[in-house]
Each structure stands twice: as structure tokens, then as C-alpha cells.
ROGU-799146 format. One line per 10 residues: number of its first residue (from 1); their letters; for each residue x, y, z of C-alpha. Coordinates in steps of 0.5 Angstrom, whole numbers, plus 2048, in hexadecimal, padded with zeros to 3 digits. Layout:
BEGIN
NUM) a) X Y Z | ... .
This chain:
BEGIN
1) xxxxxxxxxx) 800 800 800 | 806 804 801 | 809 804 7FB | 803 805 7F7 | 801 80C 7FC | 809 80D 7FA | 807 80D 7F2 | 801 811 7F2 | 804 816 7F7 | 80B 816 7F2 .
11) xxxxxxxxxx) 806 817 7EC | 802 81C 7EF | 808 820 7F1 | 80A 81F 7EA | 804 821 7E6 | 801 825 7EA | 807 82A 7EA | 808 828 7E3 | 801 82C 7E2 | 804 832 7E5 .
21) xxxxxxxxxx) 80A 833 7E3 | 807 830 7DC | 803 836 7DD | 808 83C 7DD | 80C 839 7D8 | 806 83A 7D2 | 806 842 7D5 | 80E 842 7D4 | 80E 83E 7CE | 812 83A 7CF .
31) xxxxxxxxxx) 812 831 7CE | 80F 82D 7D4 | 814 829 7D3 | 818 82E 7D7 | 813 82F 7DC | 813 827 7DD | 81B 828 7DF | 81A 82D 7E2 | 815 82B 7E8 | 81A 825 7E9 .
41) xxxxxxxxxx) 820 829 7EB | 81B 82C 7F0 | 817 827 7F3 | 81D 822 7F2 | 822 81F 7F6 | 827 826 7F5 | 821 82B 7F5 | 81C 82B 7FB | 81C 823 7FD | 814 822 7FB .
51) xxxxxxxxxx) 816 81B 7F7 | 81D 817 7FA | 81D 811 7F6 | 81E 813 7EF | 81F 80A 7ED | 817 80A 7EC | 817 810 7E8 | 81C 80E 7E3 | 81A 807 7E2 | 813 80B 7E0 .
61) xxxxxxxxxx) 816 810 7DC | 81B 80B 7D8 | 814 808 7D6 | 813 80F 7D3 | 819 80E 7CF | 817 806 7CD | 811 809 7CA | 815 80F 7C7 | 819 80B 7C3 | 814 806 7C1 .
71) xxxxxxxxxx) 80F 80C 7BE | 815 80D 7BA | 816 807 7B8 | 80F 808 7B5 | 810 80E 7B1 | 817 80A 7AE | 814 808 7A8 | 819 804 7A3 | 817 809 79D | 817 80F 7A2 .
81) xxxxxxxxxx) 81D 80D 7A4 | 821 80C 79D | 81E 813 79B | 822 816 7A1 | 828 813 7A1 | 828 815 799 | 826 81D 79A | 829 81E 7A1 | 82E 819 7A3 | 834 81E 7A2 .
91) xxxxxxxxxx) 831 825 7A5 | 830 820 7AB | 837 81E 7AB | 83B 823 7AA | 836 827 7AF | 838 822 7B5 | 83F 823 7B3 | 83F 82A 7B4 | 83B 829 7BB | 83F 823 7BD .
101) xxxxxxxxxx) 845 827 7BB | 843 82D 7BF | 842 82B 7C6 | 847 826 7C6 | 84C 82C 7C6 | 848 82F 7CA | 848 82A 7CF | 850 82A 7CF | 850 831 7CF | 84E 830 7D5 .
111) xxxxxxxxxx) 851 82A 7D9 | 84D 824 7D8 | 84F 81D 7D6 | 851 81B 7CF | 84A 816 7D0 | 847 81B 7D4 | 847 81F 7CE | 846 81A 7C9 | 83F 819 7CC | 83E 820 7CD .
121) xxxxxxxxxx) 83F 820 7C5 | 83B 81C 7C4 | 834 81E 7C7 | 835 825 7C5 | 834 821 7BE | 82D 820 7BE | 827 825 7BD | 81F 824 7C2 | 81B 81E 7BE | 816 820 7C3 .
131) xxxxxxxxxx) 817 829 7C3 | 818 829 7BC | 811 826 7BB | 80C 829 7C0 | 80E 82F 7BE | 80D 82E 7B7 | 805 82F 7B5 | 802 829 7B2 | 801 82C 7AB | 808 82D 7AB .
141) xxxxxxxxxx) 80B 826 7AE | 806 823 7A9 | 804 828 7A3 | 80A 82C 7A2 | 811 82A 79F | 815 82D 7A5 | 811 827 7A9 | 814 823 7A4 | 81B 825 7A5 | 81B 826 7AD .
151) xxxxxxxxxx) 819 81F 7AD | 81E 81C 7A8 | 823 820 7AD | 821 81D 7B3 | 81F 816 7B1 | 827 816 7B0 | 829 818 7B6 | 825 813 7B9 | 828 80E 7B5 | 82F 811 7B7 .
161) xxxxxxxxxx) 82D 811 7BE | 82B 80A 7BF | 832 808 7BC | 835 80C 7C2 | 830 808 7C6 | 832 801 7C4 | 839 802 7C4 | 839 806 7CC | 834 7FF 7CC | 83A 7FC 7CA .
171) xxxxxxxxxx) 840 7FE 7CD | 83C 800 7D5 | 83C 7FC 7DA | 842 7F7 7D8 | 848 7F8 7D6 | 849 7F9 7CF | 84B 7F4 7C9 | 84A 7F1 7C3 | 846 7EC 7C6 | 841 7F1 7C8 .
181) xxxxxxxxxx) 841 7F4 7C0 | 83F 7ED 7BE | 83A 7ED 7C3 | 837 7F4 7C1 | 838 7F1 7BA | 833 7EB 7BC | 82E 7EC 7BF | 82C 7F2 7BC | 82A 7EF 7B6 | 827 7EA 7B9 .
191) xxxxxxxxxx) 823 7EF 7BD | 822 7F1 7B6 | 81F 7EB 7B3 | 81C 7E8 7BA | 818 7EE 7B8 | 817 7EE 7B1 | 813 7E7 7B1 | 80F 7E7 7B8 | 80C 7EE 7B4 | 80C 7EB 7AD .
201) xxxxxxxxxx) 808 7E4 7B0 | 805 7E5 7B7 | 803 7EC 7B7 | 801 7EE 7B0 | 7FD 7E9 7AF | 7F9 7EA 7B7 | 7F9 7F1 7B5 | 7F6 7F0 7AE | 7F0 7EB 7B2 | 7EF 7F1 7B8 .
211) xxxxxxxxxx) 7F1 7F7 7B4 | 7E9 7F9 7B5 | 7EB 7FA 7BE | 7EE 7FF 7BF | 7F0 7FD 7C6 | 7F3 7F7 7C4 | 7F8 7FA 7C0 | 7F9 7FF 7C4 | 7FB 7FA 7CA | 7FE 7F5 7C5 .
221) xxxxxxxxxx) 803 7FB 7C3 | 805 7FD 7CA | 806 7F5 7CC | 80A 7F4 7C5 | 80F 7FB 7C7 | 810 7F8 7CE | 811 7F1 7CC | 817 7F3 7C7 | 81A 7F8 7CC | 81A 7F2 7D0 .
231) xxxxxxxxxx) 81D 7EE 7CD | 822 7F4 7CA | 825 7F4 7D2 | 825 7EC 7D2 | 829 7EC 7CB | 82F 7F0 7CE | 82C 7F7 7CB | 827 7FC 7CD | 820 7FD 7CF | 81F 804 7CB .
241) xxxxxxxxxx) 823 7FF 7C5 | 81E 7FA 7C5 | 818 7FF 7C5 | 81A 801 7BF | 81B 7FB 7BB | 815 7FA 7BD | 811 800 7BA | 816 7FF 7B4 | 814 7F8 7B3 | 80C 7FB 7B3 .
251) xxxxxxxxxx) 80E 801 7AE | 80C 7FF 7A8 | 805 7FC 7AB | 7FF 800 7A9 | 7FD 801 7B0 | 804 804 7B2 | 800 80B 7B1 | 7FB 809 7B6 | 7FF 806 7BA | 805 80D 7BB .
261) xxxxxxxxxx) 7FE 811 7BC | 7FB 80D 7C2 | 802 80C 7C5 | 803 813 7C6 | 7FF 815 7CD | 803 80F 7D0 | 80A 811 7CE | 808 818 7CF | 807 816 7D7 | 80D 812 7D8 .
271) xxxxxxxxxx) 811 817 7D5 | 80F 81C 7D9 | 812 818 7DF | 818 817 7DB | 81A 81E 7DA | 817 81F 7E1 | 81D 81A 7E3 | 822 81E 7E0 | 820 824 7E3 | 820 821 7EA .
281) xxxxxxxxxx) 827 81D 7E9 | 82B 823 7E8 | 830 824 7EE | 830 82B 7EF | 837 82A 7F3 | 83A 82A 7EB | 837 830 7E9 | 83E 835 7EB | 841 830 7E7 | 83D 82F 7E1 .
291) xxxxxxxxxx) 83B 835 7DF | 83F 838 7DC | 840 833 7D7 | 838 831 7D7 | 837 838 7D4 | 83D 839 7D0 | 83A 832 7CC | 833 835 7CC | 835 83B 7C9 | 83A 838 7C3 .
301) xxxxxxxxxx) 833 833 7C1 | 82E 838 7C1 | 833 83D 7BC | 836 837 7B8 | 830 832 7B8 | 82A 838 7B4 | 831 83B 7B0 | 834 834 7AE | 82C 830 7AC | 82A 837 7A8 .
311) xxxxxxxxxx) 831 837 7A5 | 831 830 7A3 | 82A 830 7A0 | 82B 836 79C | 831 833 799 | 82C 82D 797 | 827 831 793 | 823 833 799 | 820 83B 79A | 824 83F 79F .
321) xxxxxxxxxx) 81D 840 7A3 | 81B 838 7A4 | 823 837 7A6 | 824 83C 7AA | 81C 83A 7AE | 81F 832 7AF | 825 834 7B2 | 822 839 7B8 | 81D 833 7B8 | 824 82E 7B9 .
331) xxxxxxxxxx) 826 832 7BD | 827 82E 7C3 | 829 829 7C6 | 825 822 7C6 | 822 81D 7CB | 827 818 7C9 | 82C 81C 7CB | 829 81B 7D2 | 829 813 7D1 | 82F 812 7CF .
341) xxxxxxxxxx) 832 816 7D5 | 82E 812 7D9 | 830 80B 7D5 | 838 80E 7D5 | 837 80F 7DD | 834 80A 7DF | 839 806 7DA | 840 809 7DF | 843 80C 7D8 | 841 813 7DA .
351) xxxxxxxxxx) 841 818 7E1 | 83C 81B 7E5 | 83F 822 7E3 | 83F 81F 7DB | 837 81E 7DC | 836 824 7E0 | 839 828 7DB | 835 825 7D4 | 82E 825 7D8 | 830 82C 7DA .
361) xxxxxxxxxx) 831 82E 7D3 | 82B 829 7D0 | 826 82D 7D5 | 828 835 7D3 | 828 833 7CC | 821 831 7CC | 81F 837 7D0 | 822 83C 7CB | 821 838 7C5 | 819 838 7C7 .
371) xxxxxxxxxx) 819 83E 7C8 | 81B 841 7C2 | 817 83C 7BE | 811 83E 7C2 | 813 845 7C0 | 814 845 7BA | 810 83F 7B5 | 80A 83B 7B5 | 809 836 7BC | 802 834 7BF .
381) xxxxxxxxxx) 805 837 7C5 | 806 83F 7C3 | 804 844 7C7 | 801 849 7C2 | 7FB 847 7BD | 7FF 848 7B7 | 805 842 7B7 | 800 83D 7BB | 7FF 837 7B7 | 7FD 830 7B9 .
């Protein structure tokens, strides 16, 4: 009874302050997602001490996650994802170089690690699947050419950061050899085909039988997630990998569109836990020593991520307006960048001031990102009646 009087009063705490902070945000025009941050630095183990225990906080925001990527597992369409790797692969190649280039000497600069820099580079690559694509009204992420292109870019980001999350997978928690590549190597194929024929010879066939009951295929969709994020851990790799070779596995599926859509409410309240764990997770005792390069870091992306995705567009035949629009829309850093600080922490192969400094950077990117967006084009979130758009 105990236990349970704990979950609801953490989901209360959570929610609730949620709303609240939530509230201020839209008046602010700033991302919800930094208010979820924002309200675990202050109710959280460093902040004013309201929730203590973090561990039931983030296995529920590591299901946030799982969900995430299976979503995006949903959306990477082999057609879809052969257009993309054809029209943008090399903006978003010699993108990364140039973010990864950047903070890496940055990192130096200022007395990290080789591998503490490594990872810092890293993370900086990415851009926010999830900022990138609230703040994009509807009829642009769907109807526009700039949706089209904020997609492509994003879709391979993400296929860059599951790389990196196999290869921490594969080097974290052991000692590293080439006996742990040619395990990577096995079992994610494996995880691949595994996937592949359960989908094309169980559920295929009790989703063309049931397609009518909407309930089912909405439980048989979590069931089948969950299953292949366990079975992704029991293989040696992750869960988040796993829940993405299972919406792969169901992405040329017809039912895939109304699997992503019915799954989104759920996602969505899980992530709002994980961000909240994110918040709540950071030692404010790093703060005088990761300032100042958490803001340095931030600054630079903010400047070099709008300048470099608009220049690269407008060098591939794109209007200087639609290029200079997706760069500020790119203009942060990503959630994944969270994920695998929190993998690369977890794993040993990174120190607390290291994590510090890439959540810090992460968090101010968001802030200002957002607001310039909000500001200046087109989201379902403006203030003024003019560039709201759903």
C-alpha cells in the first residue's frame, strides 16, 4: 500500500507541478519541454528535496524513451529513408563534422579528457526530433517542402545516434575487444531478422484479421514494443534499441500511421517523467565547474548549427529563407544528447562533470532555441495570433 501511495503521490508532484510551470511556459513562449526540466531541478534530490528517490523516476522515463524511438522506428520507411540518405546525407555529414569539430575543441579548451571531449562532440551533433517537430505546425510538417527537409535531416540524425548508442552499448559495462564488436555485429542482425519474421508471419496476419478493433492494435502495438525491448537487453544490446527494430519491423505496415498517432498521448507522458529525471538528476554542486563551458558549448551551437544548415541548404539549391528557417528550427541540441550521456554515465566511460556540462548545454540550447522559434515563425505554441499555427 505503501509503495502505491508513493507512486501516486510522485505522479502528483510531477503533474501537477507540471501544469503549473507548464502554464508559464506557454505565457513565456518557451518549450514545455524545459519546463518538465526545470520543475525536476526544483523538487529533486539537489533542488528542494520533494522526491529523494530518482530510481522509480527514471525507469518511468526510460519508457518515454523506449516509446520514442519505436515511433521513430514507425516513421523510418525504407522509400522514406532511401530519398533522404540520396537528397541530404552529405548536409548532414559535413553538419555533424562541423558541430563535432567545434565542441570537441571547445571541450579541450577548457581541460576535459580526450574521451570526455570525444563525448561532448558527440552530442553536440544532434538536433531535437521532439522541439524540432511541436513547434512545426501541421500543415508545414506534412504539406510543405520545409517539413519534408526538417524530416530527412532528423531522420538521419537519428540514425547516426542509434550508431552511437550501439557502439556505447558495446563498449560500456566490459572491458572493450574485438570479441564485443563481433558480438554487436551478431546480435543486432539477429535483432533485425527476429524482428522482420515475427512481423511478417504472426502480427501481419492478426492485424489483417483484427484491423477493425482499434483496442487491439493499440495493445497489441505496446506488447510488441516492449517485447522487443526486452528481448533487445536480454541480447546484450539495449532497450531503446530493441523498441526501435520493432516499430522498423512495422513501418511498411498500412496500420503503422495509426499505430504512431494512438501511441503519441503515451509517449508523450512518459517523456514528460524522463525530462523530469533529467532535471531532478542534476548536482548543482557541478555548477561552478561546469558553467562556463556548458555556455560556451551552448552559445557556439546556437550560432554555428542556423549559420551552417542554412548555408549547406542554400548550397543544395534551396531559398536562403526555407534554409536560414530550418537552421534556427535545428538550432539545439537533442534529447538523444541526453540519452547518451546518461548511457555513457552509466557505462563509466564519462565523468559527472563531463555529464554535467552536456545536460547544461543540452538545457540552454532548448531555452533559447525555442524562444527564437516562437519568436520568429510559425508553431502551434505563438503568442500572438499571427504565426500561431496548429
Amino acid at each position: 500500500m505503501q509503495d502505491s501511495q508513493t507512486i501516486i503521490h510522485v505522479i502528483f508532484l510531477i503533474f501537477g507541478g507540471t501544469a503549473i510551470l507548464a502554464t508559464l511556459a506557454l505565457f513565456t513562449r518557451q518549450s514545455l519541454l524545459v519546463a518538465y526540466m526545470a520543475l525536476g531541478m526544483l523538487l529533486g534530490p539537489w533542488g528542494l528535496r520533494f522526491i529523494n528517490d530518482s530510481t522509480l523516476i527514471d525507469q518511468s522515463g526510460n519508457i518515454g524513451i523506449i516509446f520514442l524511438l519505436f515511433l521513430l522506428g514507425l516513421d523510418l520507411q525504407p522509400r522514406n529513408l532511401l530519398h533522404s540518405l540520396r537528397k541530404m546525407n552529405w548536409i548532414v555529414l559535413t553538419s555533424s563534422l562541423g558541430f563535432f569539430t567545434s565542441s570537441f575543441l571547445i571541450s579541450l579548451f577548457f581541460g576535459f579528457s580526450w574521451s570526455g571531449s570525444l563525448m561532448i562532440g558527440v552530442a553536440m551533433l544532434f538536433s531535437s526530433t521532439i522541439i524540432g517537430l511541436k513547434l512545426l505546425p501541421t500543415t508545414i510538417l506534412h504539406h510543405q517542402h520545409t517539413g519534408e527537409l526538417m524530416i530527412s535531416i532528423l531522420l538521419l540524425q537519428d540514425i547516426i545516434a542509434i550508431a552511437v548508442l550501439l557502439a556505447l552499448q558495446a563498449i560500456g559495462d566490459r572491458a572493450f575487444s574485438f570479441k564485443d564488436i563481433g558480438y554487436i555485429l551478431t546480435a543486432f542482425p539477429l535483432l533485425l531478422l527476429t524482428g522482420y519474421l515475427f512481423q511478417r508471419f504472426v502480427l501481419a496476419r492478426l492485424l489483417r484479421l483484427f484491423d477493425r478493433i482499434h483496442e487491439y492494435i493499440f495493445i497489441l502495438s505496446i506488447g510488441w514494443c516492449l517485447c522487443m525491448a526486452e528481448f533487445g537487453h536480454y541480447m546484450g544490446l539495449t532497450e531503446e534499441t530493441g523498441a526501435f527494430i520493432a516499430g522498423v519491423s512495422l513501418a511498411t505496415h498500412p496500420v503503422s500511421l495509426y499505430i504512431a498517432e494512438s501511441l503519441k498521448p503515451l509517449r508523450d507522458f512518459f517523456l514528460v517523467i524522463f525530462f523530469f529525471s533529467i532535471g531532478a538528476s542534476f548536482n548543482f554542486t557541478y555548477l561552478p565547474t561546469v558553467w562556463m563551458p556548458a555556455v560556451c558549448i551552448a552559445v557556439v551551437m546556437l550560432i554555428l548549427k542556423p549559420l551552417l544548415f542554412s548555408q549547406l541548404l542554400v548550397q543544395s539549391g534551396e531559398s536562403r529563407a526555407v534554409g536560414t528557417e530550418i537552421g534556427i528550427r535545428l538550432g539545439q541540441a537533442s534529447e538523444f544528447s541526453l540519452l547518451i550521456t546518461a548511457l555513457a554515465l552509466h557505462g563509466e566511460l564519462i565523468t559527472p562533470a563531463v555529464a554535467y556540462t552536456i545536460q547544461g548545454a543540452t538545457v540552454l540550447t532548448f531555452i533559447v532555441s525555442c524562444y527564437l522559434v516562437v519568436l520568429r515563425y510559425p508553431t502551434p505554441l505563438a503568442a500572438s495570433d499571427r504565426l500561431r499555427r496548429n
